[in-house]
N, C-alpha and C positions, 0 to 999 in steps of 0.2 A: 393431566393436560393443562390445568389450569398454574399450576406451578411451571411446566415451561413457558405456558405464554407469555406470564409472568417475565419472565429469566430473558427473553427472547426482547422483551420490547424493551428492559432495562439497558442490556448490552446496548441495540441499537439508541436508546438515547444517549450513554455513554459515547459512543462513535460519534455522536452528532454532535456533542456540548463540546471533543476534543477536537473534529474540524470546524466547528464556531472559536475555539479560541485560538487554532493556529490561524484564520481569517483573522482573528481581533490583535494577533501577534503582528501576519503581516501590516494590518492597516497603523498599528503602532509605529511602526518602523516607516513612515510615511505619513506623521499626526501632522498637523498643521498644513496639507496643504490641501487642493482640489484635487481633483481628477486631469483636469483642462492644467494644471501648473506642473503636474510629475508628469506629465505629456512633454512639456518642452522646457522644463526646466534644465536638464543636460545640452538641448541642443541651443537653445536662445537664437532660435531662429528669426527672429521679427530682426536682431539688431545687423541684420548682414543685408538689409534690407532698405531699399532707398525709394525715394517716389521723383520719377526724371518730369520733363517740361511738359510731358501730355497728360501727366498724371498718373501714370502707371508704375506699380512697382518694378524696380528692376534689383539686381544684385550689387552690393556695394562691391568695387573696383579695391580689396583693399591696399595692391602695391601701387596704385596709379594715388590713394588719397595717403599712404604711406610719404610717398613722394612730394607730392604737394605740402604737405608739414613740413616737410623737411628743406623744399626751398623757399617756403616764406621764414622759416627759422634763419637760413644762409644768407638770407638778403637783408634780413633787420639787421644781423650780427656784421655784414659788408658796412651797411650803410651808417650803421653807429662810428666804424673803423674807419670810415671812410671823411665823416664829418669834424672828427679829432684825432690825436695822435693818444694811443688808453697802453697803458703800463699796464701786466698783467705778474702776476706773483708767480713764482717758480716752487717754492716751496710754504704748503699751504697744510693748517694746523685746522682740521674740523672736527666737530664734535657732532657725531650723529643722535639727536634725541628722541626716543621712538616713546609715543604713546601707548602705555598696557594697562590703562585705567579700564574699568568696565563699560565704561563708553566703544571700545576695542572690539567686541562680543559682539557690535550690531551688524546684522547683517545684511545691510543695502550692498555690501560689498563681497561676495562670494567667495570662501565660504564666512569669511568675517573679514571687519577692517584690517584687526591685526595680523591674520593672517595674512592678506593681500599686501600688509606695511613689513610684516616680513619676508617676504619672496621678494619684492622689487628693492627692498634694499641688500639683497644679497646682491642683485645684479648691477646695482650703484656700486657698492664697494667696490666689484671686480669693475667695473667701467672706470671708476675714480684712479685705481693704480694705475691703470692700461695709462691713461691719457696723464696723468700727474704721479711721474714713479718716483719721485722725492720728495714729496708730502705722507702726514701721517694723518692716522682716523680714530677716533674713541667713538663707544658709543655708552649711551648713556639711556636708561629706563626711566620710564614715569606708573608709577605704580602707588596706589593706598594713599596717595598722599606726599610721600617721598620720593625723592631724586636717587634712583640705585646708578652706582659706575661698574657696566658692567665689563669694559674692557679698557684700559690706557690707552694713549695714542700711540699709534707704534703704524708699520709698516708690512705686517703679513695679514693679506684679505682670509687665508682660510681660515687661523684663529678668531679674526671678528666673527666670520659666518658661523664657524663652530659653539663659539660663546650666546651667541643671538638667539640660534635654532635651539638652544638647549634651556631660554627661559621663555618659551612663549604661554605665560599665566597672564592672564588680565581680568583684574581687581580693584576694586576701592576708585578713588578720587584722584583727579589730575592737578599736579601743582606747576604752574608755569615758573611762578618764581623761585621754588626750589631746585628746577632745573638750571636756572638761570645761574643762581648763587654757586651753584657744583662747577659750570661749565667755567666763568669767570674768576675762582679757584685754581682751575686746571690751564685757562688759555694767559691768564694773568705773567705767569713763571716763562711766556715763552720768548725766545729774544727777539730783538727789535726786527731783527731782519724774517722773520715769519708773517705769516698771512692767519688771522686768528678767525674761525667761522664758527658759527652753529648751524644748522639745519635739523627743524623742527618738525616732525611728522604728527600733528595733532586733530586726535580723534576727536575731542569732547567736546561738550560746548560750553564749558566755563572752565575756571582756575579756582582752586582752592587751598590761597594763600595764607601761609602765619603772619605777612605783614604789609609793609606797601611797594606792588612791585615798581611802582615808577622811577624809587629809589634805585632798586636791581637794576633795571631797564636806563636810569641815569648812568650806574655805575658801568655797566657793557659800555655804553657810548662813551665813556672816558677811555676804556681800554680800549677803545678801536677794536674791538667783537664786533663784526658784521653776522646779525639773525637775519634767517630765512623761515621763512613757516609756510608748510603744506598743509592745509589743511581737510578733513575728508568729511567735514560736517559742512554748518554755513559758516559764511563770514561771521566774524570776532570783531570788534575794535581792537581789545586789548593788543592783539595779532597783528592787527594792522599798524598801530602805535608803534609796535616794538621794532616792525621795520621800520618803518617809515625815519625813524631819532639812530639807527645803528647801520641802513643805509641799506638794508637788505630787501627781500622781495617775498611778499607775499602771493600767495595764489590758493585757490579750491579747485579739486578736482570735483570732475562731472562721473566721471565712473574710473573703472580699472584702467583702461589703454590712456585716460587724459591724466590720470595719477602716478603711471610710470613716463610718460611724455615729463610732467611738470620737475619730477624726483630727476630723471636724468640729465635736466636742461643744470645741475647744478655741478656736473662733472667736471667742465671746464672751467680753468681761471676765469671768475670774473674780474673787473677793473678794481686795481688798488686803491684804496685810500690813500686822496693825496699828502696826509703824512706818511704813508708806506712808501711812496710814490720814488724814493733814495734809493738812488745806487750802493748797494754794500757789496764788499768783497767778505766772503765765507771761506772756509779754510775744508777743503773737503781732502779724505784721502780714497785712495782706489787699491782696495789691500790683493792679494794674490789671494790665487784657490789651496787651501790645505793638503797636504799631503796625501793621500787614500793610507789608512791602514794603522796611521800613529793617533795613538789617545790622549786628549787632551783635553782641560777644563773648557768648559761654554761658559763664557763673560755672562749671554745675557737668557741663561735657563741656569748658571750655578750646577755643575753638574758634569761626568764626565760620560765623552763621546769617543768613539772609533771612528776616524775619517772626518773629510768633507769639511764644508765652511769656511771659512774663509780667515786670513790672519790681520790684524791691524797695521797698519803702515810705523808708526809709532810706539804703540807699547808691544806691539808682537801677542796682545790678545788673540783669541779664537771667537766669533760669533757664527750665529748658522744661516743669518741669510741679509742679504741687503735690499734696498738701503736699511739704514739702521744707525744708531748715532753708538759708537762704543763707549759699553757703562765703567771701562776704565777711565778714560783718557777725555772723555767726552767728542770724540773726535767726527764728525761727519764720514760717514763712506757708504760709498756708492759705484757703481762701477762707469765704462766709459756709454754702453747704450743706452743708463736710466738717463745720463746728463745730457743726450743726446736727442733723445724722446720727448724732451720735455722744450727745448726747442720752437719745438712747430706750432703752438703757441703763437710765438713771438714773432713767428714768420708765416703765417699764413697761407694756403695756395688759395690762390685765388678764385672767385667764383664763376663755373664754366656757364657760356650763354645758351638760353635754350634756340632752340635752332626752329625757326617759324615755318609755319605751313606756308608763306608765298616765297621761303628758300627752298622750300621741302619741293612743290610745284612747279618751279622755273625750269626749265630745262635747258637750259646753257649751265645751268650749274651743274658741276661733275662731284655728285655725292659719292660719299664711300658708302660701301655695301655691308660692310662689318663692323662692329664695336672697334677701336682699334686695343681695348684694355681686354678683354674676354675674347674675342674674335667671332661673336656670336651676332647671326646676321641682326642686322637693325631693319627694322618695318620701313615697306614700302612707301614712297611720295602717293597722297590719295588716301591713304588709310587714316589711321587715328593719328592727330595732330600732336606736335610738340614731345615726341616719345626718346628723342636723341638729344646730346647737350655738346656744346664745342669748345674746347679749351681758349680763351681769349689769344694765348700766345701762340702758341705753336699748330692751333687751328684743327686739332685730331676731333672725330665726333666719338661718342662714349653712350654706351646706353643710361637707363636711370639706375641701374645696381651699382655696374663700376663707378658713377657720379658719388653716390651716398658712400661706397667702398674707398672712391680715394679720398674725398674730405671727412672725413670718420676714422679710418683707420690707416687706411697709408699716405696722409700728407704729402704726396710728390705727385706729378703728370706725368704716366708713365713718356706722352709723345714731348714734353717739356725734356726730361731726363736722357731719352734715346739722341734725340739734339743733342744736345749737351756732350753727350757720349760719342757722339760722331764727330764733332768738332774734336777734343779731343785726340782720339784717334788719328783724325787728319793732319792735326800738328805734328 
């Protein structure tokens, strides 16, 4: 008797020490934080959250303050245009510098900075070609102390994304000037008629130089290098300095959505330097599509292919995608939509007005009842104010999607263009 009791109480401590240590498993797998922070730390409910003019919480509006950024953004960018006549580059040379120093690893930024530094610069790249398709991009690591290249400048967004995604280690110390020295190497070699950038995604909050960067920082501003620097810690001087002598813009993000806001604001041409500010004629070609089915060496992977690509106007090369500069002949090419796309730029559509609640309210006015871009009804006169926008010319009302839709991605008024189209016709 006394030996099973024995046998009997053992097993049951056994059973007890193994779900004591699958509890001491699960609460590993959730060490560092409360009870009250695994509660809402997937949902981050407080930040959807706002306190209106009684004091009360209400829920943040987020397409209504979407919107809002996006026409004080429209109105600085009129009104700078508006105040001088700004030269803007066609074809623009950046070099993307991503910080992977161990400063990368902290996690104010979910699930780390560098993580979050590389998700939204995958969607810069793809934003950067969209809007600038005869410009090219490098990116460039900051790691241990050293400046890595991790990809040339060139013009295909999936290889940058593919090269990026495939080194996300972060280690060791950040060296500002070694990025500098790498970048100013590579923008140095480029010809006059390009637009030579950096843009700086920096975690840390110091540099850890082999010499003096003011030197580096003098030498960009000889080569007309225009730096940029985001930064996701506090303000730097050094940071500020570097813009401030090469002409570029500094800023800090406050969290993730103001960190992809800042990173994206850098898609479009900014204003040339006024030694760029020349007119030059470039010699571009516009090669035909390759035959499907005949094999033939790739100029610019060395290599042979079946099909597809496109041929040189000049040397009768093969490359596989444009733009792209051909590594025979050196030739510019590109087809006739990227030269076309790049344009709108230079001709800007104008910014539509928003349409006030005492037009909204008057009733001799004969408002239209639909978007005239979507056809989807627009909010009733009396309800929430200022929800529709009206093209200055041709007078069409838009709601605030197709507004952000056609200054964003399709640079034309559809009710501008239908005019236009009828005229036309009528001739």
């Amino acid at each position: 008797m006394n030996n099973k009791y024995v046998t009997s109480v053992e097993e049951r401590r056994l059973n007890g020490e193994d779900r004591e240590d699958e509890e001491d498993d699960d609460e590993g797998n959730e060490k560092g934080m409360e009870a009250w922070e695994r509660a809402y730390a997937d949902e981050r409910s407080w930040e959807s959250l706002q306190e209106d003019e009684s004091g009360l919480l209400r829920p943040i509006d987020n397409s209504s303050l979407h919107h809002a950024q996006y026409r004080r953004r429209l109105r600085a960018l009129s009104a700078a245009s508006s105040n001088a006549r700004i030269q803007k580059g066609l074809i623009r040379y950046l070099y993307i510098v991503t910080d992977f120093s161990r400063a990368a690893k902290e996690m104010d930024f979910r699930p780390s900075r560098g993580a979050v530094v590389a998700k939204h610069v995958e969607a810069f790249i793809r934003e950067f070609f969209d809007q600038n398709p005869l410009s090219h991009i490098g990116l460039i690591t900051l790691k241990d102390g050293v400046a890595h290249c991790l990809t040339n400048l060139g013009g295909s967004p999936d290889s940058h994304i593919k090269a990026l995604m495939g080194k996300l280690e972060f280690s060791g110390d950040s060296s500002l000037q070694n990025a500098l020295d790498l970048v100013h190497g590579f923008l140095n070699q480029i010809p006059t008629y390009g637009h030579r950038e950096v843009l700086i995604l920096y975690s840390a909050l110091s540099t850890c130089d082999p010499g003096d960067i003011m030197d580096t920082i003098q030498k960009c501003k000889k080569s007309k290098i225009r730096c940029s620097v985001v930064g996701l810690s506090a303000e730097m001087y050094i940071c500020k300095h570097l813009c401030q002598e090469t002409g570029g813009s500094y800023t800090v993000a406050l969290d993730e959505s103001h960190f992809k806001e800042l990173v994206l604001e850098h898609a479009p041409p900014p204003p040339a330097i006024a030694e760029f500010a020349v007119s030059n004629l470039i010699k571009m070609g516009f090669p035909q599509r390759a035959a499907e089915g005949v094999i033939s060496i790739c100029a610019c992977h060395k290599e042979a292919k079946v099909g597809g690509g496109y041929t040189c106007p000049r040397c009768k090369a093969r490359v596989c995608e444009l733009p792209t500069e051909c590594q025979i002949c050196g030739l510019t090419l590109v087809s006739s939509p990227h030269l076309a796309r790049s344009y709108h730029h230079l001709f800007p559509i104008t910014t539509f007005n928003e349409v006030t609640s005492t037009i909204l309210n008057n009733p001799h006015h004969k408002l239209p009842k639909t978007c005239f871009g979507c056809q989807q009804t627009l909010p009733l006169p009396g309800k929430k104010p200022c929800l529709r926008v009206a093209c200055p010319k041709c007078y069409q009302h838009f709601c605030l999607d197709c507004d952000i839709y056609i200054h964003e991605s399709l640079h034309n008024c559809p009710g501008c263009e239908s005019q236009n189209s009828k005229a036309v016709t009528g001739e």
